[in-house]
ROFI-950083 format. One line per field, with one value per residue (C-alpha): residue in one letter; x negated, y negated, z negated. Coordinates in pm, 1 decimal, always signed. Layout:
// ROFI-950083
residu	(A:...);
xx	(X:...);
yy	(Y:...);
zz	(Z:...);
***
This chain:
// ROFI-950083
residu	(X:X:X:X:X:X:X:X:X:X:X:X:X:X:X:X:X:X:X:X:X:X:X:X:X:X:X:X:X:X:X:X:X:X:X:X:X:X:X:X:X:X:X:X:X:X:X:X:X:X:X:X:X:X:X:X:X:X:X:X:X:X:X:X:X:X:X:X:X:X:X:X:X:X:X:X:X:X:X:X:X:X:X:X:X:X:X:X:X:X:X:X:X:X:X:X:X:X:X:X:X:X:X:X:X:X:X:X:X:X:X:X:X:X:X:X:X:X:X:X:X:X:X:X:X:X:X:X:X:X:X:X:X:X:X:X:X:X:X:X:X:X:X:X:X:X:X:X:X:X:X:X:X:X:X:X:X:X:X:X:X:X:X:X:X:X:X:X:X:X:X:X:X:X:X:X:X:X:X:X:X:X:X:X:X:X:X:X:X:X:X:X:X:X:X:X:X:X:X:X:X:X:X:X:X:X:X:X:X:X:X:X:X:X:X:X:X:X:X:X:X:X:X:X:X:X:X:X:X:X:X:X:X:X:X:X:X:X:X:X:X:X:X:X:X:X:X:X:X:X:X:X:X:X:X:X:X:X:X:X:X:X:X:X:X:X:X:X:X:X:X);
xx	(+3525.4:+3338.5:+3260.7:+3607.8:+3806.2:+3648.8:+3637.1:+4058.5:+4036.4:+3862.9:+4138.2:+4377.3:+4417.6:+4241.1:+4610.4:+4709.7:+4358.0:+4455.7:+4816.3:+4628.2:+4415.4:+4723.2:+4908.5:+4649.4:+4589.8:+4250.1:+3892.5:+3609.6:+3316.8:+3487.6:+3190.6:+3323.9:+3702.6:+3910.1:+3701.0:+3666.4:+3726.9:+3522.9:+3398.5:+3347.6:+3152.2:+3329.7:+3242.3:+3494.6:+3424.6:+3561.3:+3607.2:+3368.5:+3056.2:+3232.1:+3068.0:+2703.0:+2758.2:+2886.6:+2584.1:+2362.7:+2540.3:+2501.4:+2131.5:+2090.6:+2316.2:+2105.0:+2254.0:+2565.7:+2733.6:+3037.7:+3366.0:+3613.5:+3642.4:+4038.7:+4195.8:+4163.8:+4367.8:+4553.8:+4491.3:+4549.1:+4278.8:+4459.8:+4089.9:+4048.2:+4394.8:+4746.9:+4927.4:+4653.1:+4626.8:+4285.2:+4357.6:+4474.8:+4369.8:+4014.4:+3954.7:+3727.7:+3557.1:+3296.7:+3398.2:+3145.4:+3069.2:+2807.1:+2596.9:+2677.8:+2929.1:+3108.8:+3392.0:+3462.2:+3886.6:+4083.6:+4290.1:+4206.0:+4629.2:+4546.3:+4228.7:+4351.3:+4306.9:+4427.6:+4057.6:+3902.9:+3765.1:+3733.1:+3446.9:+3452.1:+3121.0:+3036.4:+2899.3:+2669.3:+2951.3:+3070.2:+2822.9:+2814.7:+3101.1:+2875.6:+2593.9:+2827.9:+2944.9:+2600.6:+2584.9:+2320.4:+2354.4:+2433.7:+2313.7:+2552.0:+2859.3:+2733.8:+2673.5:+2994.5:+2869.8:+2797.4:+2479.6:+2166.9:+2095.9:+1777.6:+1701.7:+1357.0:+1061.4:+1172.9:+1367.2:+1647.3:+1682.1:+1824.2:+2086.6:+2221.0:+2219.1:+2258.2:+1892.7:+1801.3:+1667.8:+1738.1:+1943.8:+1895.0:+2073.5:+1858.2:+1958.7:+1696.8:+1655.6:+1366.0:+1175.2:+1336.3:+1651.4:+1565.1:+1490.2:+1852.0:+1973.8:+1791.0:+1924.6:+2331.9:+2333.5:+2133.7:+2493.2:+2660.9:+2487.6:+2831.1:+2735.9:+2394.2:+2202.3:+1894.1:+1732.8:+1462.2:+1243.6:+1148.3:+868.3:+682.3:+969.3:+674.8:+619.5:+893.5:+895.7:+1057.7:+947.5:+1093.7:+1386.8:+1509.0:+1612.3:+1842.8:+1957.1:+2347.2:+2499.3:+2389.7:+1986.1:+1978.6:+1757.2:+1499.1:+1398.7:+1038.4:+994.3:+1217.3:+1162.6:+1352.4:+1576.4:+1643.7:+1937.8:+1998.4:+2275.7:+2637.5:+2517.2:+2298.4:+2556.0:+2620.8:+2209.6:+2217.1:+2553.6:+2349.9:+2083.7:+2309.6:+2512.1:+2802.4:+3078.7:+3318.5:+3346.8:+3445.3:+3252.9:+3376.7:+3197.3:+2913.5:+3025.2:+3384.1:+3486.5:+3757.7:+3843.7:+3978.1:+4212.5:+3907.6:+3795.2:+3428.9:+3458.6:+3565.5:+3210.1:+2996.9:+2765.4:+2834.7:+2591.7:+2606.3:+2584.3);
yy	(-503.9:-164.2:+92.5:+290.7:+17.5:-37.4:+274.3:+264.7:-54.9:+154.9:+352.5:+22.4:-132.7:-517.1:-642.5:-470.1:-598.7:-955.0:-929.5:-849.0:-1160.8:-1397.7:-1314.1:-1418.0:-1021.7:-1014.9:-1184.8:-985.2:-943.0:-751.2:-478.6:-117.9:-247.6:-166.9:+140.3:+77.5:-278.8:-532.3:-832.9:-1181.5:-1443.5:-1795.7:-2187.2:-2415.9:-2762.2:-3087.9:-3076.5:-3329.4:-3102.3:-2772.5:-2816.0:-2802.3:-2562.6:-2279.2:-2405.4:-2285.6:-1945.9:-1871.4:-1970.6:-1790.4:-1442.1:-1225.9:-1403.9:-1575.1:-1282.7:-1501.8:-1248.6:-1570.8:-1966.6:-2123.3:-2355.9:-2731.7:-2747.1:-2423.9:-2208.7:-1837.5:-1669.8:-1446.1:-1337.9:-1140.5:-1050.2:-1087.3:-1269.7:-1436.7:-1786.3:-1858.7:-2128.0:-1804.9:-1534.2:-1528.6:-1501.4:-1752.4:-2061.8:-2324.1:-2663.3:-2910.1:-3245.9:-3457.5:-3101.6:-3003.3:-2711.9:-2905.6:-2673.3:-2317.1:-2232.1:-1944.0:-2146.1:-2446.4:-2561.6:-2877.1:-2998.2:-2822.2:-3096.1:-3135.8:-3173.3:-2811.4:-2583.5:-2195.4:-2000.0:-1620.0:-1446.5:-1051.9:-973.8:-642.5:-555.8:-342.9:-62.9:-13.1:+219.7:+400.1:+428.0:+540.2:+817.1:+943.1:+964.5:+658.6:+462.0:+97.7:-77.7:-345.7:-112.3:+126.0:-107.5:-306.9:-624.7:-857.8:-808.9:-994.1:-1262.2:-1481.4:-1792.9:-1710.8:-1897.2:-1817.3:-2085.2:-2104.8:-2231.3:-2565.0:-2665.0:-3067.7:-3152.3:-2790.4:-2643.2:-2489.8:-2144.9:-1759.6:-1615.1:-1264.2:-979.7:-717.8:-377.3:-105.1:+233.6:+504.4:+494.0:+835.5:+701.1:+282.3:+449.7:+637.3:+289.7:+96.9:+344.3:+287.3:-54.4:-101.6:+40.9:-292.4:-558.1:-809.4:-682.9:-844.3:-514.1:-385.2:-522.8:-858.9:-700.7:-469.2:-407.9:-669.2:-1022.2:-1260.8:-1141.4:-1335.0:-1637.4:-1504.3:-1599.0:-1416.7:-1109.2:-1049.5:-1475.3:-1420.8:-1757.2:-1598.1:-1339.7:-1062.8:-891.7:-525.0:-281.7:-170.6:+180.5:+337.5:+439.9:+230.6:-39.8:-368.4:-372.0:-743.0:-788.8:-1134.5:-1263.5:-1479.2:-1697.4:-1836.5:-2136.7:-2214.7:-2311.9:-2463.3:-2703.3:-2799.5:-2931.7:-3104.5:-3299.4:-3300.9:-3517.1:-3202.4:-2836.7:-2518.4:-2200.6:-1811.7:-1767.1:-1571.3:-1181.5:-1273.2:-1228.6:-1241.1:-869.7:-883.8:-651.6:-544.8:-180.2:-167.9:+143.8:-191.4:-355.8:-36.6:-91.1:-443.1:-734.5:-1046.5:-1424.5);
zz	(-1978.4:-2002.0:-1758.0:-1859.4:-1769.1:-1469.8:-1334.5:-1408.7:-1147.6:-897.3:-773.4:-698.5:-360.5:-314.1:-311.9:-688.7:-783.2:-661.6:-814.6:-1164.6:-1110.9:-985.7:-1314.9:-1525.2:-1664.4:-1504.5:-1571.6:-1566.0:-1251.1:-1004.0:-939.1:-933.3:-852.1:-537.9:-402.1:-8.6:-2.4:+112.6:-178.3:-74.4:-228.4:-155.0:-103.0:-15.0:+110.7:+248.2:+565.2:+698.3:+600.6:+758.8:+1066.8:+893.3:+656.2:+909.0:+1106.7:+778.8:+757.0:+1115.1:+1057.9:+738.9:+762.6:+533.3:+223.6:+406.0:+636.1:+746.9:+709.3:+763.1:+765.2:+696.7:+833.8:+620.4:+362.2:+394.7:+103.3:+317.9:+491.6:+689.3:+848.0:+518.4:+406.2:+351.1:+126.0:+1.6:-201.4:-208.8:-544.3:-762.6:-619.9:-763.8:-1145.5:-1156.1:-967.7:-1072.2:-999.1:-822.3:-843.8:-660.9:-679.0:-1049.5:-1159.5:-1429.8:-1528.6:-1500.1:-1458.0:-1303.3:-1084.7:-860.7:-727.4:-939.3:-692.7:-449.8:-151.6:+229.5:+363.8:+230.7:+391.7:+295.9:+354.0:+271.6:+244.9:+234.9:-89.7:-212.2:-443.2:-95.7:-83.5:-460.4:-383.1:-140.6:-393.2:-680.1:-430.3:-343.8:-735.3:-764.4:-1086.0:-1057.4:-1413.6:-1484.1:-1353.2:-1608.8:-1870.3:-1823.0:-1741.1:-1449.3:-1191.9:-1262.0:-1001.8:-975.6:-751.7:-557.7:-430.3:-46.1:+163.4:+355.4:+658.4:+657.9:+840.7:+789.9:+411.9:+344.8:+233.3:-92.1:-253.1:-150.3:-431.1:-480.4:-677.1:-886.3:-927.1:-1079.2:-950.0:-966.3:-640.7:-447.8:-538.2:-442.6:-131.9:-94.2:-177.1:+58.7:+337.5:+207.5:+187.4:+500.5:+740.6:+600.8:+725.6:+604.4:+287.8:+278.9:+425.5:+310.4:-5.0:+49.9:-183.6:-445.2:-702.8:-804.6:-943.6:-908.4:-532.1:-450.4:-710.4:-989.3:-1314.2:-1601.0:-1468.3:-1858.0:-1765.7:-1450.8:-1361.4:-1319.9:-1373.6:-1687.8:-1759.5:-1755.2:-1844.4:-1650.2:-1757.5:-1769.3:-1385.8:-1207.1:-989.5:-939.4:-575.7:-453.7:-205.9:-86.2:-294.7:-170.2:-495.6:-253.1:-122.9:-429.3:-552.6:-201.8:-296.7:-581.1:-369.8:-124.7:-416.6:-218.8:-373.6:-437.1:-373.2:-521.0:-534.3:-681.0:-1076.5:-933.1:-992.0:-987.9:-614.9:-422.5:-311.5:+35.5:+298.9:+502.1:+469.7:+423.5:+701.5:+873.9:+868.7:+886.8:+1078.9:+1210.3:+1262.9:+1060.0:+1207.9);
***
């Protein structure tokens, strides 16, 4: 999908963005869609390791800003929005097994099970409205592809089984306007805040950042610097870790676009 197209999906509410994705007419990452509504990264789970894993995103709420949790087995999250059927209403989820993503499919009613557990998590995808507005580029929106994201060398703080890498998404910017940036995203702490980092990929253990371990490279032009904001991805290098027998995660850049206003979660604190 290129930047045109996008920018056509800007203009529609989260509910005519989810309608497109129930029927089946949309699959593409999500950045740039719905101006003014909240994203949300998502990890559903059995419900016997619920307990522990909202334990590890009240412990880790840089990359895990909890926006809602669902009931077992009940497929709305009325927390987030109407209407919503959390098995079709995303355009695409990885499939876990025993801590491997083993198949990739836009709708999840045929392991849909009695004991999960839905977690909704605020993704950066929220202030890159804000940043497009203050007329700040955002690479893979312009380039019509999905947002770099890289695993990192810095821990998270374990919680049960659940333990496992920082995630982190990469956006470039020259260093007047990085700065701009840091100041936008920094009002929506839900949406992950304030970058991690910047400068310097190896400072925080990345190896190679043309080889993001999700999501699409982008070009870094001659005087800008790489911006790190702790990624939503996160959970789901963690559920690798914790080989849990099952669970269900959003195709990282492919979120679920909820109800909630991002005027909403200006401003308020995560955890």
């Amino acid at each position: 999908m290129n930047s045109f197209e996008i920018s056509r999906l800007r203009t529609k509410s989260a509910a005519e963005v989810r309608a497109l994705i129930r029927t089946g007419e949309l699959d593409a990452p999500t950045a740039g869609m719905a101006d003014g509504f909240v994203q949300a990264n998502l990890a559903i789970i059995p419900k016997e390791f619920a307990a522990d894993f909202l334990a590890f995103c009240k412990a880790n709420p840089k990359p895990c800003p909890l926006l809602g949790v669902s009931e077992p087995g009940d497929p709305a999250l009325p927390a987030v929005a109407k209407d919503l059927d959390i098995r079709t209403d995303v355009c695409g989820y990885k499939i876990f097994k025993d801590g491997v993503a083993v198949e990739r499919v836009s709708d999840i009613s045929r392991v849909w099970r009695g004991d999960l557990v839905t977690f909704a998590l605020g993704c950066s995808f929220s202030f890159e409205h804000a940043l497009i507005d203050a007329g700040l580029p955002v690479r893979h929106i312009d380039c019509g592809c999905n947002v770099p994201m890289y695993k990192t060398g810095i821990a998270t703080t374990p919680r049960g089984r659940f333990a496992g890498p920082l995630v982190v998404s990469m956006r470039p910017f020259k260093p007047a306007d990085a700065i701009r940036a840091i100041c936008l995203s920094d009002r929506m702490p839900l949406a992950h805040g304030a970058p991690v980092h910047f400068g310097d990929p190896a400072g925080i253990g990345i190896r190679d950042i043309a080889q993001p371990e999700y999501g699409d490279a982008v070009p870094i032009e001659d005087g800008e610097v790489p911006v790190f904001w702790a990624c939503g991805v996160t959970p789901q290098a963690v559920l690798e870790k914790a080989g849990l027998p099952f669970a269900i995660a959003h195709d990282p850049g492919h979120m679920l676009i909820t109800d909630i206003r991002n005027a909403e979660i200006m401003g308020v604190a995560a955890g």
